[in-house]
PARODO-831402 format. One record per residue (C-alpha): residue in three letters; x, y, z. Coordinates in Angstrom, 3 decimals, always signed. Layout:
<sites>
SITE  resn      east     north        up
SITE   ALA         X         Y         Z
...
</sites>
This chain:
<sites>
SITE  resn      east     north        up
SITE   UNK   -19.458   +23.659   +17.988
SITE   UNK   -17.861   +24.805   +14.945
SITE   UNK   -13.824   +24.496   +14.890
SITE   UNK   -11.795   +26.331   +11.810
SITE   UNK    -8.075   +24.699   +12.705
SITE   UNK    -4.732   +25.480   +10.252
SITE   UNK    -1.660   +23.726   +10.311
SITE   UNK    +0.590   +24.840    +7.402
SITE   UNK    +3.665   +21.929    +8.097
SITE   UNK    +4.045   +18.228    +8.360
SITE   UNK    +4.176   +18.103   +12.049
SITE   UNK    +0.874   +20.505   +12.467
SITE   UNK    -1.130   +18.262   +10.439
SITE   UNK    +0.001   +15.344   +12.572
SITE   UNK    -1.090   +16.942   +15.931
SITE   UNK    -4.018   +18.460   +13.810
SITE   UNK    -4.792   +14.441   +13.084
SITE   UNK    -5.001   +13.561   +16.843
SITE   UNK    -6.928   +16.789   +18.082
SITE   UNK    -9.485   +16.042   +15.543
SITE   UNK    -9.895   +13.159   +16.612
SITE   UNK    -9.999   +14.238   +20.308
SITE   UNK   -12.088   +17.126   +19.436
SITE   UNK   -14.847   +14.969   +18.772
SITE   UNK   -14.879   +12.449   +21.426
SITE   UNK   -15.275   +15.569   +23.662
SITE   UNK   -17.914   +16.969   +21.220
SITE   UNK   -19.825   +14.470   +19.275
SITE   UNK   -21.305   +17.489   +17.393
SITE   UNK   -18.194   +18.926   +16.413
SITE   UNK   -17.793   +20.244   +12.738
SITE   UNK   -14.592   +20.561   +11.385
SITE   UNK   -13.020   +22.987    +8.446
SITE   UNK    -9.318   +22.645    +8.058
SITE   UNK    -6.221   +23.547    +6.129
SITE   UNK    -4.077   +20.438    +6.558
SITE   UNK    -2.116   +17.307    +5.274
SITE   UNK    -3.222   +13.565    +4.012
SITE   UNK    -3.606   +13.194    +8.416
SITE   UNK    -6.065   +15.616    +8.883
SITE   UNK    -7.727   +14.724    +5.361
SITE   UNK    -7.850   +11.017    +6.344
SITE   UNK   -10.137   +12.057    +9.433
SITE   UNK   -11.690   +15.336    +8.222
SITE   UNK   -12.345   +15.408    +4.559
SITE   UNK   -11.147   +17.378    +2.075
SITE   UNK    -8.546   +20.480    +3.421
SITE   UNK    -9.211   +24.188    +2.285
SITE   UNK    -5.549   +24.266    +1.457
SITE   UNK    -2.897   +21.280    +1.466
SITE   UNK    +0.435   +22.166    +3.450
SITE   UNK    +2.118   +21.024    +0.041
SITE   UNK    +1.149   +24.487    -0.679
SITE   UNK    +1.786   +26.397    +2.437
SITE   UNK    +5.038   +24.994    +3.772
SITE   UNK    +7.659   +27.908    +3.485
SITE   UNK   +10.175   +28.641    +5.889
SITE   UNK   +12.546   +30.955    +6.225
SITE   UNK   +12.735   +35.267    +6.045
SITE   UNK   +13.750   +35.252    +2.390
SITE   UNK   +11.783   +32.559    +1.529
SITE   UNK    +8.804   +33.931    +2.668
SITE   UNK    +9.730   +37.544    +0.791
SITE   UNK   +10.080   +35.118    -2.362
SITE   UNK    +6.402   +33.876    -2.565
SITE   UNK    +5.031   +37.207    -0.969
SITE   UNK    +2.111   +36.777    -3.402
SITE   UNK    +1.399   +33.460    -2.437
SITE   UNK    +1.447   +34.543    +1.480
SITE   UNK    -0.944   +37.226    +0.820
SITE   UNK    -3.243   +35.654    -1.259
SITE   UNK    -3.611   +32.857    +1.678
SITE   UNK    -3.937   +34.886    +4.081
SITE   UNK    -7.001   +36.946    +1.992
SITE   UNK    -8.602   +33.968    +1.358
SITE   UNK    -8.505   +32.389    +4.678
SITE   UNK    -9.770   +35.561    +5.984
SITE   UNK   -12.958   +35.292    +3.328
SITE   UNK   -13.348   +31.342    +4.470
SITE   UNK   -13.461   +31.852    +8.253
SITE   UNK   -16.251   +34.554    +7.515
SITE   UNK   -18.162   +32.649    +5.011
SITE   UNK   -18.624   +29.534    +7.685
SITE   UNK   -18.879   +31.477   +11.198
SITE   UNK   -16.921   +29.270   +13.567
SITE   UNK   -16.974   +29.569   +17.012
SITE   UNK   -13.607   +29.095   +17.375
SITE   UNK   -10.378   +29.862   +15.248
SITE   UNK    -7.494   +27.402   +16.092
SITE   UNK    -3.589   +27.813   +14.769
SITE   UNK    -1.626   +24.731   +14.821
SITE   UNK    +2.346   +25.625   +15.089
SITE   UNK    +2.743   +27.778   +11.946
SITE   UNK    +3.232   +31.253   +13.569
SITE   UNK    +4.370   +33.873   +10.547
SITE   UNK    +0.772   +33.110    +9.454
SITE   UNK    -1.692   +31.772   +11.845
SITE   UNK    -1.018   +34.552   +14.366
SITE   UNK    -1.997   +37.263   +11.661
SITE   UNK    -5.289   +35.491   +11.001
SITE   UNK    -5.840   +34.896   +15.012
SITE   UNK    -5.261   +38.464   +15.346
SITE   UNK    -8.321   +39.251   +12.731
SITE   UNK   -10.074   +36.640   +13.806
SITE   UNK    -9.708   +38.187   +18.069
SITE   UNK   -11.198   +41.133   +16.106
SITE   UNK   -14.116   +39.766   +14.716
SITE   UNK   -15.285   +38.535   +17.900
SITE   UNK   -14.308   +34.998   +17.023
SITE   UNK   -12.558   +32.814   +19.679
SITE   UNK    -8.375   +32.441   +19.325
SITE   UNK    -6.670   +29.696   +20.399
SITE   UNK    -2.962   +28.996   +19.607
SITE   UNK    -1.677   +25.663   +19.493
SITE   UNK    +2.438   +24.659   +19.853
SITE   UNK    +3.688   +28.127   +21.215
SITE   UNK    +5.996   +30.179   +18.868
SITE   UNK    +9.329   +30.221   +20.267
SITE   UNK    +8.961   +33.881   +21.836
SITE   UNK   +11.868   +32.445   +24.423
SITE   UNK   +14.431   +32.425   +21.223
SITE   UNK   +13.562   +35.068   +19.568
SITE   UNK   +10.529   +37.708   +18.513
SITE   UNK   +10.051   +37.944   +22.537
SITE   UNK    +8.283   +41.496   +20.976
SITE   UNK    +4.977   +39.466   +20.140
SITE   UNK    +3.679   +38.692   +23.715
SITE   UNK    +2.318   +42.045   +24.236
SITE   UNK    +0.142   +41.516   +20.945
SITE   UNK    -0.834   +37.744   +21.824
SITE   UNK    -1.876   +38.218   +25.129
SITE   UNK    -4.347   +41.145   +23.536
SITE   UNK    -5.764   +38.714   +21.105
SITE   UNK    -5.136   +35.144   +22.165
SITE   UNK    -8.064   +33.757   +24.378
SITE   UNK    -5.362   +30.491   +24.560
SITE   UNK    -2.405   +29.563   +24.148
SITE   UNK    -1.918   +25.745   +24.425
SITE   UNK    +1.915   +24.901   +24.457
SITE   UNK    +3.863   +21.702   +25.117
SITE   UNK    +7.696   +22.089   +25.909
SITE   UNK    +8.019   +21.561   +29.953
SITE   UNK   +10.479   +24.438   +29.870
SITE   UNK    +8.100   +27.138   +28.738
SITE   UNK    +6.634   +27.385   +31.863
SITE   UNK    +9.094   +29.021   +33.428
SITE   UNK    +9.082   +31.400   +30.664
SITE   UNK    +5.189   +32.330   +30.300
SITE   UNK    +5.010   +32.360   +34.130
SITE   UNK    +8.026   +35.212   +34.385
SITE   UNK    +6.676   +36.806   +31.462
SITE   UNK    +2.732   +37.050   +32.431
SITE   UNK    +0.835   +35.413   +30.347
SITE   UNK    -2.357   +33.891   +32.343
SITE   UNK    -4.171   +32.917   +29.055
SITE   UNK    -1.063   +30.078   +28.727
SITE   UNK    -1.572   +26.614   +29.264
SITE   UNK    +0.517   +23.809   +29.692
SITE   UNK    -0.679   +20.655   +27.641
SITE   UNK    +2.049   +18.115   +27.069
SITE   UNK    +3.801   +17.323   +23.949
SITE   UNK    +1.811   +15.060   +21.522
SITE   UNK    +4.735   +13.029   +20.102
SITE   UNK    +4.297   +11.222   +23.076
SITE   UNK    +0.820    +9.464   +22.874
SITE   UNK    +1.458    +9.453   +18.376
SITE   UNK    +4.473    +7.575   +19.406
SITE   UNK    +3.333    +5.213   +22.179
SITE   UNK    +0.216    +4.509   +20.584
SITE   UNK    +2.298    +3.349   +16.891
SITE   UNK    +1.159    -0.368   +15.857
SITE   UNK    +3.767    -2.685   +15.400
SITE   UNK    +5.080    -3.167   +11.998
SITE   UNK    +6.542    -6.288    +9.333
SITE   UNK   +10.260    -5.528    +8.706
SITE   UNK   +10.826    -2.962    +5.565
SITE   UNK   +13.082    -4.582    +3.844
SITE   UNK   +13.208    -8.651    +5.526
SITE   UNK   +15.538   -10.195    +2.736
SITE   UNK   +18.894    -7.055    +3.566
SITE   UNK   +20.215    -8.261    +6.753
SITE   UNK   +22.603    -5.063    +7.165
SITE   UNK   +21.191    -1.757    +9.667
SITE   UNK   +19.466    +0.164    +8.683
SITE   UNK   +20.391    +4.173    +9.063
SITE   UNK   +17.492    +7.107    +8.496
SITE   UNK   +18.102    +9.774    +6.271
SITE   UNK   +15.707   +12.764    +7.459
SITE   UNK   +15.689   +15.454    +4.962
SITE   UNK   +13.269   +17.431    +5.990
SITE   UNK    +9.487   +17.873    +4.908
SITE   UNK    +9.900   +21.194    +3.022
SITE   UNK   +11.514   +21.247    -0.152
SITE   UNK   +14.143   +24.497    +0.345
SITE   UNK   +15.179   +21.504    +3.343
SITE   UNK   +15.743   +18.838    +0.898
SITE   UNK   +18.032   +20.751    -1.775
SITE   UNK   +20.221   +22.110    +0.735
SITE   UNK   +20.540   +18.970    +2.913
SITE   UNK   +20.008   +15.686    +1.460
SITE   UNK   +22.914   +15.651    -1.196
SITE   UNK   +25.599   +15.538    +2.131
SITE   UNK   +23.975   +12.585    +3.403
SITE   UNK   +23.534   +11.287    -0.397
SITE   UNK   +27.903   +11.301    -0.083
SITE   UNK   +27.653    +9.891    +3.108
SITE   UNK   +25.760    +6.891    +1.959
SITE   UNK   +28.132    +5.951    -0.918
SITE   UNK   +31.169    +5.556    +1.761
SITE   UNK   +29.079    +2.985    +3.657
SITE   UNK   +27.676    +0.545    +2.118
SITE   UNK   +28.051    -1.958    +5.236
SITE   UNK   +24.695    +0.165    +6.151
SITE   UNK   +21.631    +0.315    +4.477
SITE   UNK   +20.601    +3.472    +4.240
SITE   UNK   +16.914    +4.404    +3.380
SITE   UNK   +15.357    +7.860    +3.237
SITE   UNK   +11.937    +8.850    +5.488
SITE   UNK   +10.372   +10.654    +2.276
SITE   UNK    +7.322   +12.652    +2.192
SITE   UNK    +5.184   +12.280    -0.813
SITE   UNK    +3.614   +15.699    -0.329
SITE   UNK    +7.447   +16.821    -2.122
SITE   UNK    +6.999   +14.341    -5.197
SITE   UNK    +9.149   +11.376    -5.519
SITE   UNK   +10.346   +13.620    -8.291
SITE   UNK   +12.657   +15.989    -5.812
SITE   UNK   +14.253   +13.033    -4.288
SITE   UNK   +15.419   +10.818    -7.666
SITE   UNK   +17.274   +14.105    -8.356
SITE   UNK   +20.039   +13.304    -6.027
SITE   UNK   +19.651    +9.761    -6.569
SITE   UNK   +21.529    +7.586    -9.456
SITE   UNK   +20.170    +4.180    -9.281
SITE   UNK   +23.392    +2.751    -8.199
SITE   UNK   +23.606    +4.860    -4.863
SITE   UNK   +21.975    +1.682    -3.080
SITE   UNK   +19.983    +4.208    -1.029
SITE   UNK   +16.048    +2.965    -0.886
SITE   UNK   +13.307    +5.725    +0.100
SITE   UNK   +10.034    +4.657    +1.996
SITE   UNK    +7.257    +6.875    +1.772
SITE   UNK    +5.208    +8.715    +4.329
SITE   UNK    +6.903    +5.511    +6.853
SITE   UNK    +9.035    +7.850    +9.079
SITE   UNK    +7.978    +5.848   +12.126
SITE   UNK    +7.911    +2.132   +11.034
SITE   UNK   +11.234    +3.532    +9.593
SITE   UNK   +12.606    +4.932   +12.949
SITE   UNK   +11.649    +1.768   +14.406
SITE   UNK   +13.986    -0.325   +12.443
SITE   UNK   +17.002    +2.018   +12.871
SITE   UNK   +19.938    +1.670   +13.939
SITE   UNK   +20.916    +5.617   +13.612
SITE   UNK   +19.835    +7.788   +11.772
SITE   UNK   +21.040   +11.562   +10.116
SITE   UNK   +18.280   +14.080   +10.901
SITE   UNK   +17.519   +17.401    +9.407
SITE   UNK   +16.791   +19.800   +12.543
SITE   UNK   +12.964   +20.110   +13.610
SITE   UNK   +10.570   +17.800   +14.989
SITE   UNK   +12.406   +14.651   +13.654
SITE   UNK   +14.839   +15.256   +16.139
SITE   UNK   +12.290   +14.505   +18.880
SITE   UNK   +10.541   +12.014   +16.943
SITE   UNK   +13.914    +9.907   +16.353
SITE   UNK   +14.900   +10.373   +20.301
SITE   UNK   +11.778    +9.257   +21.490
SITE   UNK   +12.467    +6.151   +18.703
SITE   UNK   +15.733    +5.756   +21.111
SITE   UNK   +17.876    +6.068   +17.592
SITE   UNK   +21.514    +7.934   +17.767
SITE   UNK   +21.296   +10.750   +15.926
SITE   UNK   +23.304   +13.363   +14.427
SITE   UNK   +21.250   +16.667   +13.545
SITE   UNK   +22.542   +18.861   +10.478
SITE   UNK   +21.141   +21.554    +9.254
SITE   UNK   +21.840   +23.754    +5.862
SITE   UNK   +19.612   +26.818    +5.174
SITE   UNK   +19.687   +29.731    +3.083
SITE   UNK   +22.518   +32.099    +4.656
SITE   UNK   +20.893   +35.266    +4.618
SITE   UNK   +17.717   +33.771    +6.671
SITE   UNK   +20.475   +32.118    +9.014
SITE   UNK   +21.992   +35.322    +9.773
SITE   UNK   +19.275   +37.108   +10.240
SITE   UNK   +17.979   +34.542   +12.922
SITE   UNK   +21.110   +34.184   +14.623
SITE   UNK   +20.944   +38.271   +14.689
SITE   UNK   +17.273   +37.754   +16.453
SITE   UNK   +18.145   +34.939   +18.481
SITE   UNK   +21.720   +36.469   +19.801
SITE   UNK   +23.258   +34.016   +22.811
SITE   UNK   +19.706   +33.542   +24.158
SITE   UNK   +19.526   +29.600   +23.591
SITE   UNK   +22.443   +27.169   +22.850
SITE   UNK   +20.370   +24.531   +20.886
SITE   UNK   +18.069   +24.315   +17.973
SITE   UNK   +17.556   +20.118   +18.331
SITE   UNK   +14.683   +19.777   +20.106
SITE   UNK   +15.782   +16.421   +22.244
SITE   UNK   +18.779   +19.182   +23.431
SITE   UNK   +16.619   +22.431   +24.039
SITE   UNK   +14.330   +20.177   +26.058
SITE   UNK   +17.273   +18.945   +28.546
SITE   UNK   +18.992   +22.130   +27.405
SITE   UNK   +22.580   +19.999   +27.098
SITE   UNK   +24.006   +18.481   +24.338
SITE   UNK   +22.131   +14.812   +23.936
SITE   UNK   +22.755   +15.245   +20.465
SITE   UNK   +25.611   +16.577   +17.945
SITE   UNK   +24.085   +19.532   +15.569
SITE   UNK   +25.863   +20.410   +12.557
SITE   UNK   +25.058   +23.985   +11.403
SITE   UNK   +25.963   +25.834    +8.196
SITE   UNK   +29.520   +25.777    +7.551
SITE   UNK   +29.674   +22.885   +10.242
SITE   UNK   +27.844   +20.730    +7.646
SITE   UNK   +30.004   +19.447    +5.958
SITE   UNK   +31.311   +15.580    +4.402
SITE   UNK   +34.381   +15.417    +6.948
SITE   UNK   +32.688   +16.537   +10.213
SITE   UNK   +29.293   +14.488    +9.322
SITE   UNK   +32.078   +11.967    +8.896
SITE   UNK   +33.105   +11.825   +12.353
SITE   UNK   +29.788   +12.107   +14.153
SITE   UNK   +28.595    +9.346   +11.808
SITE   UNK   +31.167    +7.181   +13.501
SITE   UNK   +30.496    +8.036   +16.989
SITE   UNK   +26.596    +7.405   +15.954
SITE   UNK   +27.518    +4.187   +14.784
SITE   UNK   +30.624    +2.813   +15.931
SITE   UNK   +31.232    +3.853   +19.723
SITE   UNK   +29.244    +1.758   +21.766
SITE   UNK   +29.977    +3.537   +24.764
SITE   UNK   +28.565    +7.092   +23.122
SITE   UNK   +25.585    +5.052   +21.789
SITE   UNK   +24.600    +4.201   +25.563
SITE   UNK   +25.228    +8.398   +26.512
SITE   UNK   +23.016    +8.895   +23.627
SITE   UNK   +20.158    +6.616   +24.589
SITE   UNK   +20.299    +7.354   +28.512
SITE   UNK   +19.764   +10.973   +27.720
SITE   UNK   +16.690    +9.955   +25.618
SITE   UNK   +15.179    +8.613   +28.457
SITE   UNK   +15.864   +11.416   +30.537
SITE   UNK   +14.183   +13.679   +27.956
SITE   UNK   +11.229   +11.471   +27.723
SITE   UNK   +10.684   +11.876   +31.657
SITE   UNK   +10.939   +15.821   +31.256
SITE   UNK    +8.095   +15.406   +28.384
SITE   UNK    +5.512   +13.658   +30.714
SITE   UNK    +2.073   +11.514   +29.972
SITE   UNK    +0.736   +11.059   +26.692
SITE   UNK    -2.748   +12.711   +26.725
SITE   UNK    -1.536   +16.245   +25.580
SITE   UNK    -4.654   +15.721   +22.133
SITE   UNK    -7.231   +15.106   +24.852
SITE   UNK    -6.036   +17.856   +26.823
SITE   UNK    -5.993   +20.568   +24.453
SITE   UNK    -9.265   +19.850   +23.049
SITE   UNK   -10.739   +20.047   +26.836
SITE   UNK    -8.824   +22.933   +26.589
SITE   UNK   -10.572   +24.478   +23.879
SITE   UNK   -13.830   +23.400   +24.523
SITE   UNK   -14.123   +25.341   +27.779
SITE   UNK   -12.434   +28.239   +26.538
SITE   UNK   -15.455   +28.049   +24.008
SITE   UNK   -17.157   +28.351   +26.568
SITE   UNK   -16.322   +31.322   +28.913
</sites>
């Protein structure tokens, strides 16, 4: 069967990786055309578009680079109809993959969403629409169940979170830097580059108070090693590995996390954490507007035990004397270290089995089929 699959973020081209890859032990004929990362590139080929180019976030962001949008979205549209899939599959994404599933539901082509939008924060509107042109929805957060089964949508399915089986399946790597004997803290930025200006320069000031850490940044090369010497003056003593987040995690001793997936990743790596999190204000008050008091959370290690496992500073919260003090909880109290790392564990037995690629691609295969 023929599979046309978009992910338009670091994370989606991760899971895109391992569903590949599962795709085709299920189907041994399976042909692949993909919008992607280097992931999805090193098993598939060559992408239709890179996520270097499609990663924006944010509602003035995405009025910004309007043109850009649309002119995806056109050409994507052409590309699907040019190769006549059987099946068109959005990774994550949502702004933009649920437009083209929507076309795609009305060219008779098969839909299947991957990594649920979260309809349970905000945007609740859209359910009506997907259930009329999703023939799947494959999501992996334990607590949307209760929310898809209250809120009837039979086309929902329940697959497990990939992080998992990435993250238990990692090989085991040499030390980073063997010769610096102090520990090592992440720095987590973020993988879009609106993410990087407005939150790397406060853990850049955090770094130059403590030099008894070595601090060393989880970059992403898709953002140019360009964007990160910016905030950099070679005597900041602040090393950046590249496209190494997990042999990174691995080594840490805590870490300072831009919200998103990192936050799971880095629990799951049993590293203390604090989560910060600057964005453009307008875009932030329009969310909060959306969201209103309908979750607590936007770390996903404390939306998934919906409690605070984790500290998130937000906005105006961000700041060099708060990140400050969490730092030294993170760091220093041994006693908030072990509350940190027991309620990693209790997160990791809410996720499940690994096995959420294999699943999905069963899942898609038979929905193929019907």
């Amino acid at each position: 069967m023929r599979y046309y699959i978009i992910a338009g973020e670091a994370s989606g081209d991760l899971y895109g990786a391992n569903l590949i890859e599962a795709l085709r032990k299920q189907d041994p004929q399976a042909e692949i055309r993909f919008w992607g990362g280097d992931a999805m590139a090193k098993v598939a080929g060559t992408p239709q578009r890179h996520i270097r180019d499609l990663a924006i976030m944010g509602f003035v962001e995405v009025v910004l680079h309007l043109r850009t949008v649309l002119g995806n979205i056109s050409f994507c549209k052409k590309d699907i109809l040019r190769w006549h899939p059987d099946a068109v599959i959005g990774i994550d994404y949502p702004g933009f993959n649920l437009k083209i599933e929507k076309w795609a539901h009305a060219q008779g082509i098969k839909t299947i969403h991957y990594i649920s939008p979260q309809l349970w924060a905000w945007k609740k509107g859209r359910l009506k629409g997907m259930r009329s042109y999703l023939d799947r929805l494959c999501y992996i957060l334990p607590f949307e169940q209760d929310f898809y089964a209250k809120n009837n949508m039979p086309q929902a399915t329940y697959v497990g979170h990939p992080l998992v089986e990435i993250i238990q399946g990692r090989p085991d790597d040499a030390p980073l830097f063997p010769e610096d004997k102090r520990p090592i803290v992440a720095l987590l930025p973020g993988s879009r580059r609106q993410e990087l200006l407005k939150n790397f320069p406060g853990m850049v000031r955090l770094a130059a108070k403590h030099p008894e850490y070595h601090f060393v940044v989880g970059g992403m090369s898709l953002l140019g090693k360009a964007m990160y010497d910016r905030f950099l003056a070679p005597s900041a003593g602040i090393s950046v590995v590249y496209d190494q987040t997990y042999r990174l995690l691995s080594q840490s001793f805590a870490a300072v996390v831009c919200s998103g997936t990192a936050t799971l990743e880095t629990g799951l790596f049993h590293v203390p954490q604090v989560v910060c999190y600057r964005g453009n204000g307008i875009s932030i008050a329009i969310a909060r507007a959306l969201v209103g008091r309908r979750i607590n959370h936007i770390a996903l290690v404390d939306l998934i035990d919906d409690s605070n496992v984790v500290t998130e500073l937000l906005q105006q919260d961000y700041n060099d004397r708060r990140l400050e003090e969490e730092f030294r909880l993170i760091t220093l109290d041994d006693a908030n270290r072990r509350r940190m790392l027991d309620d990693y564990r209790r997160v990791e037995e809410k996720l499940g089995s690994a096995g959420a690629s294999l699943r999905t691609a069963q899942t898609i295969i038979d929905t193929i089929a019907k």
